[in-house]
N, C-alpha and C positions, 0 to 999 in steps of 0.2 A: 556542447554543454558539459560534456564528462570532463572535457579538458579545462573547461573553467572553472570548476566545482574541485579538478586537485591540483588549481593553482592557489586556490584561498588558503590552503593551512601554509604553505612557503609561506605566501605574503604576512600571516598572520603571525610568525614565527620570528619572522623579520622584522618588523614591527614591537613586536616583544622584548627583541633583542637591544634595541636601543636605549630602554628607559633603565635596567638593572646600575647600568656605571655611575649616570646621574643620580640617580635614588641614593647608590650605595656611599656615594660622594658626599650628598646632604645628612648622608645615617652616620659618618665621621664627624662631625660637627655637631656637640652635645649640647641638648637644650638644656637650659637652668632655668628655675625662678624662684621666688619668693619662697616657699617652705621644701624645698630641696639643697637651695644652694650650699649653704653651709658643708653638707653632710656630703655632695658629691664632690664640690672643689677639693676637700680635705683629703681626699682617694687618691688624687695624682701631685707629684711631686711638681713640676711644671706645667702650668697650663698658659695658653691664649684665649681670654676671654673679647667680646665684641658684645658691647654693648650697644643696639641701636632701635629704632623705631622703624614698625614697614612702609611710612607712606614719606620716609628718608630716601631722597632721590640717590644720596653717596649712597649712603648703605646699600642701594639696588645695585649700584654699580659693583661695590667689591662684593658682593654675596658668592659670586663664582666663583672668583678669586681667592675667599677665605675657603670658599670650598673643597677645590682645590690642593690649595694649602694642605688643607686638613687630612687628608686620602695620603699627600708625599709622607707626611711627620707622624702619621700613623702607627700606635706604635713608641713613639719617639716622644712625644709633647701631642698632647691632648688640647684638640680649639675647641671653643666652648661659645655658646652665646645668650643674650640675653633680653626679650622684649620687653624693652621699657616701659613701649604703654600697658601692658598687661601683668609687669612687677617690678611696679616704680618703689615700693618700699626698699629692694636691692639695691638699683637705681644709683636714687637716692642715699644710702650707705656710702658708696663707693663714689661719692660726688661726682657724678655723671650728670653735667651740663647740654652736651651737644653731642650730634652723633653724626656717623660712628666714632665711638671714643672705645679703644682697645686698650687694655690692660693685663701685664704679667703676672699670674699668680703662684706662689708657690706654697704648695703644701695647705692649700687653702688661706694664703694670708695677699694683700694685694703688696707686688714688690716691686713693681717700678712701672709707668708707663710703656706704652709702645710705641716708639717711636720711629719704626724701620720705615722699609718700601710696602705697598699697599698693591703688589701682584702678587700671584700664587707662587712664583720665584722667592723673590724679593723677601716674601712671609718667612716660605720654608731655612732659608738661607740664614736670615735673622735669629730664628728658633732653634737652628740648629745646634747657635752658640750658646743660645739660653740651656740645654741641659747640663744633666750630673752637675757637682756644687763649685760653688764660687771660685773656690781655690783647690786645686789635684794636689791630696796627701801623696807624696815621696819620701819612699823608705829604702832606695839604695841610690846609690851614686849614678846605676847604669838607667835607674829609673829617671833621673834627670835629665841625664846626657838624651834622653830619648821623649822627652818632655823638650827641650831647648831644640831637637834639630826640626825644625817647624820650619813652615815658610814666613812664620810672623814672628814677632820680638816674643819673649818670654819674662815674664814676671815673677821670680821666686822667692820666697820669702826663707830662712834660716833661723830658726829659732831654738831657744834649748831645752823647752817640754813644753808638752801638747798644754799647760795651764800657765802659761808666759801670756803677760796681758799683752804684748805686742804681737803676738799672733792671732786672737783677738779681734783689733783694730786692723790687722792686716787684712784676716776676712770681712771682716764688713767692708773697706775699701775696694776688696774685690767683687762683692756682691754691688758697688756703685757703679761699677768700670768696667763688668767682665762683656759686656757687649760693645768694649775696642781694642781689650788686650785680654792676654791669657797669662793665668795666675795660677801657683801651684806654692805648695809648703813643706817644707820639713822640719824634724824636731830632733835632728841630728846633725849638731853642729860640727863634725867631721866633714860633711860635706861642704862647707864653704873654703876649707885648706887650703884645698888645691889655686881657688880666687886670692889667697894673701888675709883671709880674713877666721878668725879664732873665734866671735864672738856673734851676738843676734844682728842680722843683716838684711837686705834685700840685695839681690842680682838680679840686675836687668841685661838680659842678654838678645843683643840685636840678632835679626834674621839670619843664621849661616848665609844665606845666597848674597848678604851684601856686605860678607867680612872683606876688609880692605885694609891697607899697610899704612892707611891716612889717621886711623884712629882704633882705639881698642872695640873689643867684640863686648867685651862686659865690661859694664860699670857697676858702681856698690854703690848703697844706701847706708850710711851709718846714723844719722842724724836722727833726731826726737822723732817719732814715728805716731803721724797724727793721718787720720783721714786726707787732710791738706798737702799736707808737706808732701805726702806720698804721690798725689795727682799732681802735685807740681814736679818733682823727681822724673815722673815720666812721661811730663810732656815738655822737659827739658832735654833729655835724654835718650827718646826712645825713638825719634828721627835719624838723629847721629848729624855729621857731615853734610847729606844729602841724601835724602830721600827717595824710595821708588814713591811720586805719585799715583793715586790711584782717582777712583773715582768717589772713590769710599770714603777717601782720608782729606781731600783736597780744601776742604771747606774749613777744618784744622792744622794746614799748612797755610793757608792766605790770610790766616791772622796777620801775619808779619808780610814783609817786603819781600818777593818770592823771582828767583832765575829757576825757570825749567827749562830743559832740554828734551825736546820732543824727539823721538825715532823709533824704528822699529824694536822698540825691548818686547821682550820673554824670559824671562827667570823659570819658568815651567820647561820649555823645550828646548831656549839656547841660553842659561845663564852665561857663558865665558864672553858669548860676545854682545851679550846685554850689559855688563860688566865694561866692555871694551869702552864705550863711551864715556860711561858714569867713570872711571879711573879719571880721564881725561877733563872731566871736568871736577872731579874732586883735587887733582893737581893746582887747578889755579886756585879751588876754593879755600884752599887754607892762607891766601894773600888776600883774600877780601871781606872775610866771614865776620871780622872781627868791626865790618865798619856799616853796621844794619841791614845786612842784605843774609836772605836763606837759601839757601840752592835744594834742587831737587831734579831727578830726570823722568819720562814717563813716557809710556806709548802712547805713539800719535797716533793708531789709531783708533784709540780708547776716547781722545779726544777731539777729532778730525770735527764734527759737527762747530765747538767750541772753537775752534781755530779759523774755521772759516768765517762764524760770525766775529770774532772779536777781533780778529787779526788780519783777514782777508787771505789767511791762508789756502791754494789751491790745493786740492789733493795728490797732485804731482810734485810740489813744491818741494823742494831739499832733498829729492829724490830718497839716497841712501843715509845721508847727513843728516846733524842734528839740526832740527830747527828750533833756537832759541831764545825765549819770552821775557821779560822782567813784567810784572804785574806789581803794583804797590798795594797797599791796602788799603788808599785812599782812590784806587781804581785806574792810576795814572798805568799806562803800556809805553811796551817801548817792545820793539824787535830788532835781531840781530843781522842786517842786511850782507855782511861779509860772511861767504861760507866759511862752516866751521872745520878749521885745519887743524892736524892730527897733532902738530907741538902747541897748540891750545894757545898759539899767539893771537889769534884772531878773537880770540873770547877775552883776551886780557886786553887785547886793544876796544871793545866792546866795553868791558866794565871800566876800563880807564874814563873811556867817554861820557859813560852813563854817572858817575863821582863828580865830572867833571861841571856836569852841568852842558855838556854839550849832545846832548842826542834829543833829536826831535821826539816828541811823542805822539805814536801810534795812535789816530784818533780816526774811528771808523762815522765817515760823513758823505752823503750827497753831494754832489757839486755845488757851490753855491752860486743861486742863478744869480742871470746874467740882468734880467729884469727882477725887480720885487716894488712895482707899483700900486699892490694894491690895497683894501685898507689894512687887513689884516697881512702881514709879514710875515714872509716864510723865512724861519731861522735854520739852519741846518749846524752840524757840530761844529765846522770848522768856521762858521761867521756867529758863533753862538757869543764868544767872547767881544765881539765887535757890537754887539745889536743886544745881548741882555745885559751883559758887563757894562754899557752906556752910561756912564758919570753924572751925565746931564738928564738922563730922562730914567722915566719908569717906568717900567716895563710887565705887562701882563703876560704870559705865556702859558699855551696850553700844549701841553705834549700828546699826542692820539697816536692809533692806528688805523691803516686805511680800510682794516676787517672789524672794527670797533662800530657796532649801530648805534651806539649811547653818542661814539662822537659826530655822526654823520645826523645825528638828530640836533647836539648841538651848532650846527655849522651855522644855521640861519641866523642863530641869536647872536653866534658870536662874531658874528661879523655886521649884524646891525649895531652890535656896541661899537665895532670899530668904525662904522662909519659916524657912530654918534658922536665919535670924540676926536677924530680926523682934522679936526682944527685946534686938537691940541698938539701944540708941537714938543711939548715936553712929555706928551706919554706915548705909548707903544702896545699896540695888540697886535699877538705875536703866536704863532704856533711850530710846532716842530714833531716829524714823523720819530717818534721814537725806537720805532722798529728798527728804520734805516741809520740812526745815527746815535753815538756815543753821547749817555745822556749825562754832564756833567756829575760832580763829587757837590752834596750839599741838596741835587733836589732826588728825590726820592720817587720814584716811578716805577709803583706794581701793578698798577691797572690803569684802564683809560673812560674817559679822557683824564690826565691829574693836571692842574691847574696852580699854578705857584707865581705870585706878584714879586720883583726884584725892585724897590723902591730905592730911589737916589739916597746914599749915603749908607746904606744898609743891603750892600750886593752879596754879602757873602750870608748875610740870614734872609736870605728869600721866605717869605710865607705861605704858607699851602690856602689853599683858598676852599673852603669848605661847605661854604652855603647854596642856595638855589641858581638853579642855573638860569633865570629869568632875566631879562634885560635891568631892570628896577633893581635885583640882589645884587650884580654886576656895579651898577653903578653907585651903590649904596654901599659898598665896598669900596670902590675906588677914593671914593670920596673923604670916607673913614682914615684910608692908609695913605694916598699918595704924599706926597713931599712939597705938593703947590697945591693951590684953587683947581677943583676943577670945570673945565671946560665941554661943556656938553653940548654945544653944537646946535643948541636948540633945542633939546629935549624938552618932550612934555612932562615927563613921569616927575613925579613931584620927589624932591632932593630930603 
């Protein structure tokens, strides 16, 4: 008994010990509402506010997460939050519709959405960028040079006093921008000399680690200096040649017409020979740049998941070498099947092909079977164009997944329409695994099941199909849109 009696305060101690890190963690995350807000936001220069309600199934989910967050930036930027149902008058203010809806604030004024990652990562990472102001005042020369030696591009602005309306409109552009690029200022027009330039300017100076003898390190801004002009300047410019993709940036590269080179790069621990490729493929880039195409190179295995869905890349694949992609922005692929050789003819025989109109396009598809007897037809990518493309008929089509319960509830129905209409030979009920195949440029598929009708004469504006999923909606539709009479096989349900 003596012995159990001094083991209760250990356990008891132990027990104790657990709850201080959580607590301490929820005690960094500032509650607000309705007759404090004002007064505490106003306190910290940067805040992350979280708007949300508790019986918010998201909001349960990032609550640890913001949590989190909040313990890393501590210190650094202030997370804040705020119960809506309990001070909707703030809410409300701050036109808070749905939740969670997070918001930047500074200095108590609300200054831009949140629009990052939603991990405790992701947050702090985000936030980090968000402190100190928009644009870093620079007052010597050596303050620049150490401002620009960054591992990302540099945004400066040159102006000739702190009351120049262009510097001004500089900082508000960077207060738009500063969570993609970094911005800084000075009002000592001696320092742009050395750049060839005498007067008020911007210098955009690409990342030291991807200077190259293909194209200059800075460029200048002379021109009318307007909020626009400025976001245009540097997303004309601030890629260069060819780009490190990232995961960051990727989504602002695929605008346009994109060749990547996939391999082992690091600019962190081996820039010379993360470098070694990108030369090599910046050599051919200057013969082809000029004819819609962007290049860019990136770690493969930053995107090895992506590779494998979209490209069927192995993870052994091209071992050392680069593996390289064209992606359009109409979603069309293509891959480079000849290894890529070190005098970069193999990449120029590659883009010769792909100009030429002769390279097949990478289209990630099923086999297409060998039977398709039943009523409803299995399309897969590579017989998509044979069977929804069909000139003569029209075409129903339901794209699912085989882990989608919405679709495995519709299966009965949709396939009693298709046997309803199975004596029509001009129409077609049709589906296709989405998962497993590239799902054409035109139908749009975020969720399942999505449903889009391809009517004769009108293939390339397919229409989304929106209403009840009932046999009667089904047919009351078809009837609406198809391109002939239709044939219902005997249906009762009244037309």
């Amino acid at each position: 008994m003596e012995a159990a009696v001094r083991l209760i305060p250990a356990v008891t101690l132990v027990l104790l010990s657990c709850f201080p890190a959580a607590e301490s963690s929820r005690r960094d995350v500032l509650e607000l509402g309705d007759a404090d807000f004002d007064y505490l936001a106003t306190e910290h220069e940067t805040m992350l506010i979280k708007f949300y309600a508790p019986w918010c199934g998201h909001c349960k989910k990032l609550a640890p997460e913001f949590d989190r967050a909040a313990t890393r930036l501590k210190g650094t930027v202030q997370l804040a939050k705020v119960d809506c149902t309990a001070h909707s008058e703030t809410c409300a203010r701050f036109g808070v519709s749905g939740y969670p809806t997070l918001k930047i604030f500074r200095n108590g004024k609300d200054s831009a959405p949140y629009d990052g990652p939603r991990t405790a990562d992701g947050i702090y990472q985000y936030m980090k960028k968000q402190t100190g102001p928009d644009s870093v005042l620079l007052k010597t020369e050596e303050h620049l040079h150490t401002f620009m030696d960054h591992y990302d591009a540099s945004i400066i602005g040159v102006f000739s006093g702190a009351d120049s309306p262009r510097l001004s409109e500089f900082v508000r552009a960077a207060g738009l921008l500063r969570d993609q690029f970094r911005f800084a200022h000075s009002v000592e027009l001696k320092l742009g000399e050395k750049y060839g330039v005498n007067s008020e300017c911007v210098l955009l100076f690409r990342p030291p680690r991807l200077a190259n003898k293909f194209e200059d390190s800075v460029v200048v801004f002379k021109d009318y200096l307007t909020i626009g002009s400025l976001r245009r300047f540097i997303r004309d410019n601030v890629y260069g040649l060819c780009p490190h993709m990232t995961v960051e940036n990727r989504d602002r590269l695929r605008v346009r017409d994109l060749l990547t080179a996939y391999y082992d790069l690091d600019f962190h621990h081996n820039s010379r020979g993360s470098n070694y490729w990108r030369n090599r493929v910046m050599k051919v880039t200057s013969k082809y740049s000029a004819r819609g195409l962007t290049f860019s190179v990136a770690n493969k295995k930053d995107f090895l998941s992506e590779l494998e869905e979209d490209f069927g890349l192995g993870t052994s694949d091209g071992g050392e070498l680069p593996f390289v992609t064209i992606r359009t922005k109409l979603g069309h692929k293509y891959t480079m099947r000849e290894e890529f050789t070190r005098d970069g003819q193999s990449l120029e025989r590659f883009l010769d092909d792909y100009f030429s109109g002769l390279l097949k396009r990478y289209v990630k598809s099923e086999p297409v079977p060998e039977r398709n007897s039943a009523s409803v037809k299995v399309v897969v990518a590579e017989s998509f164009d044979q069977v929804v493309n069909d000139p003569d008929k029209d075409v129903l089509i339901q794209f699912y997944s085989n882990s989608c319960p919405h679709c495995k509830k519709l299966e009965l129905v949709y396939k009693e329409l298709a046997d309803t209409l199975l004596s029509d030979k001009k129409m077609v009920i049709a589906k296709m695994n989405a998962v497993e195949n590239d799902v054409p440029s035109g139908y749009d598929v975020q969720g399942f099941p999505t449903i889009y009708f391809a009517p004769v004469g009108r293939k390339d504006e397919p229409i989304r199909y929106e209403g009840a999923r009932e046999l009667k909606d089904f047919l009351k539709f078809l009837k609406r849109e198809m391109s002939h009479s239709l044939v219902d096989g005997g249906s009762k349900d009244e037309l």
